[in-house]
C-alpha positions in Angstrom: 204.0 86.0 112.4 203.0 88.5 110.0 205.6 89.0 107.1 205.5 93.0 107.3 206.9 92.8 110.8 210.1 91.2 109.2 210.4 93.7 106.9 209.6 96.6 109.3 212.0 95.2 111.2 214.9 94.9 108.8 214.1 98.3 107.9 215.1 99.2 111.4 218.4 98.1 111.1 219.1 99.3 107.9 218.1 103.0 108.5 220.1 102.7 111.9 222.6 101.1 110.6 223.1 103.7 107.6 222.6 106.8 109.9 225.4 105.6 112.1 227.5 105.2 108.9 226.8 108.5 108.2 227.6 109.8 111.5 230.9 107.8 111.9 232.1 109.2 108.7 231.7 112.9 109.6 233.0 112.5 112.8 236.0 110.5 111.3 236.5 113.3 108.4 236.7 116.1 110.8 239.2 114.2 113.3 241.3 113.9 110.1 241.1 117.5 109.3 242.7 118.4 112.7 245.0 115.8 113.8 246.1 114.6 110.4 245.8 117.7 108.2 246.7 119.9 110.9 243.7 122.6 110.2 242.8 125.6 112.7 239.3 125.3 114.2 238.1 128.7 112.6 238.8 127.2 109.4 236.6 123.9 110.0 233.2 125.0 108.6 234.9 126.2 105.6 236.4 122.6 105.3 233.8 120.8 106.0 230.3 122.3 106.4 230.7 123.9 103.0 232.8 121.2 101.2 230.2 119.4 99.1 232.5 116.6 98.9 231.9 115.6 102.6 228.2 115.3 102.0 228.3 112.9 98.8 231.4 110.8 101.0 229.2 110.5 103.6 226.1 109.1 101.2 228.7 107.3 99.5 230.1 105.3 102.3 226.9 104.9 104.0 225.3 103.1 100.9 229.0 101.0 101.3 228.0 99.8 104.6 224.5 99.2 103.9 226.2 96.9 100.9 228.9 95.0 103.7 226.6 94.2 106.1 224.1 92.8 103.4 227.1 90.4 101.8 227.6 89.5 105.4 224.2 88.2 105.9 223.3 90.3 108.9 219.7 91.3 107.5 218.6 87.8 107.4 217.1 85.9 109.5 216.2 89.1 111.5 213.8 88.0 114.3 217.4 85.5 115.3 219.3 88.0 116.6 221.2 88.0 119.9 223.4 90.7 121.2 226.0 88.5 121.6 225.4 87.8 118.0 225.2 91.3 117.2 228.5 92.0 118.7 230.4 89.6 116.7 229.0 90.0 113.8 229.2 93.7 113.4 233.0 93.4 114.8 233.3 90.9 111.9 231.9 92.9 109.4 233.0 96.5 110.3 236.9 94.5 110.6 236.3 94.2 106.8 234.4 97.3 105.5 237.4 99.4 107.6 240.3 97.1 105.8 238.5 97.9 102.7 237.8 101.8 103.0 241.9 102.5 104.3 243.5 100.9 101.5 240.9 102.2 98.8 240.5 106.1 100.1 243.0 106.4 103.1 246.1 104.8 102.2 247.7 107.8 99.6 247.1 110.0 102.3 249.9 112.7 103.1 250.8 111.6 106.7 254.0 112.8 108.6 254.8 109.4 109.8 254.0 105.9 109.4 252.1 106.2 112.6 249.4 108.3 111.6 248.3 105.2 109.3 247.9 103.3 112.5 246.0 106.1 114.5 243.9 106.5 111.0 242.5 102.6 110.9 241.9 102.5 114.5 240.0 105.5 115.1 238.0 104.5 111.9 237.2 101.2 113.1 236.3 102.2 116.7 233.9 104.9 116.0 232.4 102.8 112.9 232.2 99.7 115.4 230.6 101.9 118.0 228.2 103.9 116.8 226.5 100.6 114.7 226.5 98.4 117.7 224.5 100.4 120.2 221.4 101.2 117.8 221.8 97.6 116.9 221.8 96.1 120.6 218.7 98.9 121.7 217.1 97.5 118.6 218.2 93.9 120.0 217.3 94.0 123.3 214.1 96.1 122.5 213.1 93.0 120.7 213.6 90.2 123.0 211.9 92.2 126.0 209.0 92.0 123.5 209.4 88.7 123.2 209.6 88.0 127.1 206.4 90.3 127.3 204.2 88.0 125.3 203.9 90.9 122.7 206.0 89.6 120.1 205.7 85.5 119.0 206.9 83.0 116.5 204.0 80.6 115.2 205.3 76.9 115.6 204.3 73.9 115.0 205.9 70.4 116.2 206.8 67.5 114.0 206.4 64.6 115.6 203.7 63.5 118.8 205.2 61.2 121.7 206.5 61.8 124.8 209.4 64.0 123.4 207.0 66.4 121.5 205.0 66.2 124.8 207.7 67.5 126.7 208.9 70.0 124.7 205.4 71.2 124.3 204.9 71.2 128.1 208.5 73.2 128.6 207.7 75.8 125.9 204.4 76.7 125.8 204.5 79.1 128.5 208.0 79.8 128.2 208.0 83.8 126.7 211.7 83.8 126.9 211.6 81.7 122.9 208.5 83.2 121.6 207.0 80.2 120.5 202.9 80.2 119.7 202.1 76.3 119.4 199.5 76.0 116.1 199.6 72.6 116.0 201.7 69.2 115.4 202.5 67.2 112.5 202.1 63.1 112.4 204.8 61.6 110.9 204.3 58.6 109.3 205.9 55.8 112.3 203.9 58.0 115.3 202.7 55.1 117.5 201.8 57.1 120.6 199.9 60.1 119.9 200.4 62.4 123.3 199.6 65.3 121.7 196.3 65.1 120.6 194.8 66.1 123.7 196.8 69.3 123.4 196.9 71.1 119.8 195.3 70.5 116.8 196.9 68.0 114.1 197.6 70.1 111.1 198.5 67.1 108.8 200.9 64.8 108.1 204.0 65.5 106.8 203.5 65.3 103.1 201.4 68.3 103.7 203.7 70.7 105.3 204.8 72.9 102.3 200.9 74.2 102.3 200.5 74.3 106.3 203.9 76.6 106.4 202.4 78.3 103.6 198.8 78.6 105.3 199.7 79.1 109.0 202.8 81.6 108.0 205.2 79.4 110.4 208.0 80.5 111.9 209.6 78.1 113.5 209.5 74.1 113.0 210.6 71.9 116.3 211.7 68.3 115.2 210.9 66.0 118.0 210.2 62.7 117.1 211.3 59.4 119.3 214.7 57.6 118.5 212.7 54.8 116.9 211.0 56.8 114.6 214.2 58.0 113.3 214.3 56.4 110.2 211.7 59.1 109.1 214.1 62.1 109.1 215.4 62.0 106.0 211.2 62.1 104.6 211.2 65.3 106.9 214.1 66.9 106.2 213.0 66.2 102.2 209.6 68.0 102.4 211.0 70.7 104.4 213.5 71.2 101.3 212.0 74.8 100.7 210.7 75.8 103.7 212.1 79.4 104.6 211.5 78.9 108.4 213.6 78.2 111.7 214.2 74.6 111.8 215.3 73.1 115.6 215.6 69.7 116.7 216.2 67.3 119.8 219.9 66.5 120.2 221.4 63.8 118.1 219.1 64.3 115.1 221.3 67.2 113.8 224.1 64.6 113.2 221.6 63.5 110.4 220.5 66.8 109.3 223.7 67.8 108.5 223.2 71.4 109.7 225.1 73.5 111.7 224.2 73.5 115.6 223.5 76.0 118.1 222.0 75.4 121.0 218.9 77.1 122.4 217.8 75.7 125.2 220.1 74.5 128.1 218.0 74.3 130.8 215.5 72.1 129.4 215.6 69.9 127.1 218.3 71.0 124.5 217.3 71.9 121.9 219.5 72.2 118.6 219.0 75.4 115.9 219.7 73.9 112.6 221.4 76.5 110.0 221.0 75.6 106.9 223.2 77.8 104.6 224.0 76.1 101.0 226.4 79.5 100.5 228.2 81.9 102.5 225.7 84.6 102.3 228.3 87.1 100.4 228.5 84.4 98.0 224.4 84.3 97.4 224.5 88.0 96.9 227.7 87.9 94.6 226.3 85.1 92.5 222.6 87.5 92.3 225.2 90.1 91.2 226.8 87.7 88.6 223.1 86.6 87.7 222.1 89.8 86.2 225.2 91.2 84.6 226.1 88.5 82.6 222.4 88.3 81.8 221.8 91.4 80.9 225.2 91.4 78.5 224.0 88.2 77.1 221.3 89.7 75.8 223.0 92.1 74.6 226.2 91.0 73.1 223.9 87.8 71.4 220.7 90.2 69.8 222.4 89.9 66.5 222.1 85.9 67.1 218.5 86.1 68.7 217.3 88.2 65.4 218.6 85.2 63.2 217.1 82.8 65.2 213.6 84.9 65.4 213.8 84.8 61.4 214.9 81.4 61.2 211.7 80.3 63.4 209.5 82.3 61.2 210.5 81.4 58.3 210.9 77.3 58.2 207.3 77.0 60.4 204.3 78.4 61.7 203.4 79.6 65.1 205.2 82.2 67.9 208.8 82.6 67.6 208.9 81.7 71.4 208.2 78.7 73.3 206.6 79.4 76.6 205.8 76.7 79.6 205.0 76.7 82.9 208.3 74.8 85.3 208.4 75.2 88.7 211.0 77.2 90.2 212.5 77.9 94.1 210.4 77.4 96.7 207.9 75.4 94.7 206.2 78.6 92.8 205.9 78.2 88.9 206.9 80.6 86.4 206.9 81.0 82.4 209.7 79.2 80.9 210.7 81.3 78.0 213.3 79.5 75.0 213.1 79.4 71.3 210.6 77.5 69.7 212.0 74.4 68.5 208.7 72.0 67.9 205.4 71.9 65.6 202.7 73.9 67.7 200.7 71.5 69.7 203.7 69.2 70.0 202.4 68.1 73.0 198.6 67.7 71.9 198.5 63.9 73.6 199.8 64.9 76.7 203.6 65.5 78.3 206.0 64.0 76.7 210.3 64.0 77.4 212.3 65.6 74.4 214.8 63.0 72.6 217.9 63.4 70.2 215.6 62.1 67.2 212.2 63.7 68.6 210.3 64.0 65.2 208.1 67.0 66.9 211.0 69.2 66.1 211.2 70.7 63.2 214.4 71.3 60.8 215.3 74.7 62.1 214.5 73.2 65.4 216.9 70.2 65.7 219.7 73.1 64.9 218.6 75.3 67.7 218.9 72.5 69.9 221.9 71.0 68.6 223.7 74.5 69.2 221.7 75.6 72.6 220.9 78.9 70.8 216.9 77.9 71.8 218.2 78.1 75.2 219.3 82.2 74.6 215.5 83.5 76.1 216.4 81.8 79.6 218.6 84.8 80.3 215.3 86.8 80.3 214.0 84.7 83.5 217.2 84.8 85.2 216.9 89.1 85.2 213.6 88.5 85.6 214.5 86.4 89.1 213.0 83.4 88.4 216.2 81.5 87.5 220.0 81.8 87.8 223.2 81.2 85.5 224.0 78.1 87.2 221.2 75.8 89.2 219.6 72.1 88.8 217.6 72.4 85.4 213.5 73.6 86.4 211.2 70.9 85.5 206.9 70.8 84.9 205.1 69.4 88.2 204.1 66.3 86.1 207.7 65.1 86.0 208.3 66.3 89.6 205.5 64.4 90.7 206.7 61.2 89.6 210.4 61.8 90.7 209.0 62.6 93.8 207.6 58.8 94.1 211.0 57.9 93.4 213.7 59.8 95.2 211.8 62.2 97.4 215.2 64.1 98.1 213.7 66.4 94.7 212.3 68.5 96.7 215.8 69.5 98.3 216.6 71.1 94.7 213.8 73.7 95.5 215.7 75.7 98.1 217.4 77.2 95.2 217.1 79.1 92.1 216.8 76.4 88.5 219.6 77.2 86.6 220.3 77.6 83.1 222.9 75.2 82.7 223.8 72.7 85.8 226.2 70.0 87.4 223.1 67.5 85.9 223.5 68.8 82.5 227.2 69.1 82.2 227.7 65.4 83.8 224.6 63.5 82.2 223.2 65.7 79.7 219.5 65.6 78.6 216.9 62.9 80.1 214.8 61.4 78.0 212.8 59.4 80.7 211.8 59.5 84.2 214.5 57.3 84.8 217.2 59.1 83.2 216.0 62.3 84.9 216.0 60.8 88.7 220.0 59.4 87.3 220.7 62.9 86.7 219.2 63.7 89.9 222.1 62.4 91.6 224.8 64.7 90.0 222.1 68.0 91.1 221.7 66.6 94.4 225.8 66.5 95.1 226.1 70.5 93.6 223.6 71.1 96.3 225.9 69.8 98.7 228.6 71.6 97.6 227.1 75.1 96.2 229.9 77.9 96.3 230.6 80.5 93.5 233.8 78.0 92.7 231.4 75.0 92.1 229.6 77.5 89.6 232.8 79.2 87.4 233.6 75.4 86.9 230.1 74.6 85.8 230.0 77.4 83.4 233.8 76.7 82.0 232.6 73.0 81.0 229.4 74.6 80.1 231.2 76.7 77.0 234.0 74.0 76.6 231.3 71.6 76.0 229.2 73.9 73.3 232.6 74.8 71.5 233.3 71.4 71.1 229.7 70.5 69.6 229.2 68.0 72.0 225.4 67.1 72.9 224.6 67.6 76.1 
């Protein structure tokens, strides 16, 4: 599917979403005006239509909204919706935003009893719950009768090719009711039986599915490989470590995907929606939030520090005062590394080669910039610039990946998310000298992606400074 219907599509809800905001919140402010402020209708307009304050409250609390539902997640994924979805979620979220406008604006109102409070939250929440549902549902139902009509379609292809991707095949392909457009299959490496040759075309095998869901723009991957060919999943599941599509499988493989479970389709074969959420989404956008503040004061509050270093560089070697390298970040795409330079230029004139506590490539100045982390300091300039975060497995140069890749192939799960500046890797093991240090420090990045959660990350960054105060090398 083409990527400008998502956004076209998100844009729907949020300008629906924001007008209904609006419109809730005018309709709410004048029902207060008369039932709990008690004014005369002749002296509405004057109270409202020419109070300037009712038209910046209204922009105000629409932007509000806009920011609730966006924590709760509700713009992603946006082609998923249901409206029994819808009709949870936005109960869910408007539950919140409500809570949150009464005791921030609404509580130290003058009321003549306790009662009014009551009549105040409830009228608030009903004609905020209201007037976003039904834009949302038309929207909703407006897309899956497009869907049912053939007009609208998810590109998918099928991982595996015996009689269970056969039969899923067979039961979807002409089903409108999921959307699904069949490019092709995947071999995986046990396929004995190949039954869907004579269908679609085989794309690849799976070691080549980052560049087919790259190529093809997929939508949606169906995981249907035979119970003997199980012992592949966790390959699978490892190169589809970045992939930002819809991931379903047959029953009883989502017990090994460790994802949670929805199912699709009942009548058929069932099939299981994997969700793969490493956050809560409020705590992704919090922690984006986080990323570029504290950044941005870094910067700020350590220029005095960065000017030292700068002179320090310049004045105890030649070359740039920053070091700048290519590392690949989320999702597989490389970006510019920036830190202070802490090596002879052309350092690396024989090839790639690990950093170590006595690396005689460094020079004087150097060794102290690493000692204290203060070469580190230009990292917060990727982080506002999005290609990294405060906390996040340390970004690495394809030549490294490549051979930890031959090792632990579970790497390429650390690309779902943003490198980090410091990590549970570094804080537990500290630098790796060697490929096999690096795949042992693996292990400790691996478990923070199993356990991601802005928690997990204040702790990182508390042992992160403990660690640096106490001059211990890490």
């Amino acid at each position: 599917m083409d990527r400008t219907l998502h956004k076209k599509q998100r844009a729907r809800y949020v300008v629906s979403d924001f007008c209904s905001a609006v419109f809730a919140w005018a309709v709410f402010f004048v029902l207060r005006k008369i039932i709990i402020e008690d004014i005369p209708f002749d002296q509405l307009s004057e109270q409202v239509l020419n109070n300037i304050n009712f038209y910046l409250g209204s922009i105000i609390v629409g932007g509000f909204w806009i920011f609730v539902y966006s924590l709760s997640g509700y713009y992603h994924y946006i082609f998923k919706k249901t409206p029994e979805r819808d009709i949870f979620k936005t109960f869910k979220s408007v539950l919140l935003g409500v809570t949150i406008l009464f005791f921030s604006l609404l509580l130290d109102d003058e009321v003549r009893n306790y009662k009014n409070y009551y009549a105040t939250y409830s009228v608030l929440f009903i004609l905020q719950f209201v007037f976003t549902l039904i834009p949302r549902l038309f929207i909703t139902i407006k897309k899956e009768k497009s869907v049912r009509k053939g007009e609208l379609y998810f590109d998918t292809i099928i991982i595996g090719c015996g009689p269970r991707a056969q039969n899923i095949y067979h039961e979807l392909k002409d089903n409108h009711n999921f959307g699904n457009r069949f490019v092709g299959y995947i071999k995986n490496q046990q396929c004995l039986n190949d039954n869907l040759s004579q269908h679609l075309t085989c794309l690849g095998s799976v070691e080549n599915l980052p560049d087919i869901i790259s190529k093809f723009n997929i939508d949606e991957i169906i995981i249907a490989i035979e119970p003997e060919e199980q012992k592949d999943i966790l390959n699978i599941v490892s190169w589809l470590g970045y992939a930002e599509v819809s991931i379903k499988a047959i029953a009883g493989l989502h017990q090994v995907l460790k994802g949670h479970a929805k199912i699709t389709n009942i009548m058929g074969t069932p099939l299981l929606e994997i969700e793969y959420e490493l956050m809560p989404y409020w705590q992704q956008t919090i922690k984006k939030i986080l990323d570029v503040v504290v950044s941005l004061m870094a910067l700020i509050v350590l220029s005095p520090i960065m000017l030292f270093c700068a002179i320090g560089i310049k004045l105890t070697s030649k070359g740039p005062v920053f070091f700048r390298q290519e590392r690949i970040g989320m999702n597989g795409k490389p970006f510019i590394l920036y830190k202070f330079r802490s090596m002879y230029v052309d350092a690396e004139q024989h090839g790639p080669h690990l950093a170590n506590p006595n690396d005689n490539r460094c020079t004087p100045f150097g060794r102290f910039l690493r000692r204290t982390k203060l070469d580190e300091i230009p990292n917060f300039i990727n982080v506002l610039k999005g290609d990294m975060s405060l906390v996040g497995p340390r970004p690495e140069r394809q030549y490294y990946i490549d051979q930890i890749i031959q090792i632990v192939p579970q790497y390429k799960q650390l690309q779902k998310i943003k490198p980090g500046i410091t990590s549970l890797g570094q804080v537990r093991f500290g630098y790796a000298s060697d490929i096999e240090q690096m795949v042992q420090r693996l292990r400790f990045d691996l478990l923070y992606l199993q356990n991601m959660s802005l928690y997990t990350d204040f702790l990182i960054i508390y042992y992160t400074i403990k660690i640096l105060f106490k001059g211990r090398h890490f």
